[in-house]
KEPA-264630 format. One record per residue (C-alpha): residue in three letters; x, y, z. Coordinates in steps of 0.5 Angstrom, whole numbers, plus 500, padded with zeros to 3 digits. Layout:
REM residues N
ALAXYZ/...
REM end
This chain:
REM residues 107
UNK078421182/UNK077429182/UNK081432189/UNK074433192/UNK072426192/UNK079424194/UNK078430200/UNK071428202/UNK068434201/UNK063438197/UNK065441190/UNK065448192/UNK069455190/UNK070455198/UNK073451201/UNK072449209/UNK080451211/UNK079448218/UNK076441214/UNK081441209/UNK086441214/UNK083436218/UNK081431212/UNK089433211/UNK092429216/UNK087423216/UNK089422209/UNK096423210/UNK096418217/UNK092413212/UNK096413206/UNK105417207/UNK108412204/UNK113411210/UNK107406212/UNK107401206/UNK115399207/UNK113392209/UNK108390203/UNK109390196/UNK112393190/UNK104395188/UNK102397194/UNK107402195/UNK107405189/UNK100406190/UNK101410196/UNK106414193/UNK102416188/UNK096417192/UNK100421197/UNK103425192/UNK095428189/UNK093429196/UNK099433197/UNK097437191/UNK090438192/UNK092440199/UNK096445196/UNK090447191/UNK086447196/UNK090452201/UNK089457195/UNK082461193/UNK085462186/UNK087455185/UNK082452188/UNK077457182/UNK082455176/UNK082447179/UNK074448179/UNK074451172/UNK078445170/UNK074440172/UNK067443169/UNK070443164/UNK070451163/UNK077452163/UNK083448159/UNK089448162/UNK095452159/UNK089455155/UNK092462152/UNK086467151/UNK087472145/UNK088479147/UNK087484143/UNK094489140/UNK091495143/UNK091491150/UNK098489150/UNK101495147/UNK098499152/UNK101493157/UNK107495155/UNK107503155/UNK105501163/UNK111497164/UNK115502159/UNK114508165/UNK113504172/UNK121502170/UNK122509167/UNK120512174/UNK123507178/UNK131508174/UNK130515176/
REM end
């Protein structure tokens, strides 16, 4: 189950913020662990791990570039920890930048 299947929305870039909250406090009530005390070991470790992916999509979800990165992800256009190749000339001048923003802030 993705985030947005477990939040009941719509796969988009934007999120209904006002939705997203409400869909939030719903899916807290229905699944917070504190609410599975009285049944089984089973039961409650599904609470908890259901909690925890509801407390992590909410916080994907509370931020645009996440929620892109996330979507990427799950279309599988973005890998993970996926490192890009950046050219040296790039990262030189990268480092010649920084170089002189903390020259200038020292002096």
């Amino acid at each position: 189950m993705n985030y947005y299947e477990l939040f009941g929305i719509p796969i988009s870039i934007l999120v209904d913020r006002a939705v997203l909250s409400k869909r939030f406090f719903e899916l807290q009530k229905s699944f917070h662990p504190d609410y599975f005390t009285l049944t089984d070991e089973a039961e409650q470790e599904a609470a908890l791990e259901k909690s925890a992916m509801l407390n992590k999509a909410y916080k994907i979800f509370k931020e645009q570039d996440e929620t892109i990165k996330y979507l990427l992800q799950l279309k599988g256009l973005l890998k993970e920890e996926e490192k890009y190749p950046l050219p040296a000339a790039f990262l030189m001048e990268v480092m010649e930048l920084n170089e002189n923003l903390t020259a200038g802030s020292v002096a």
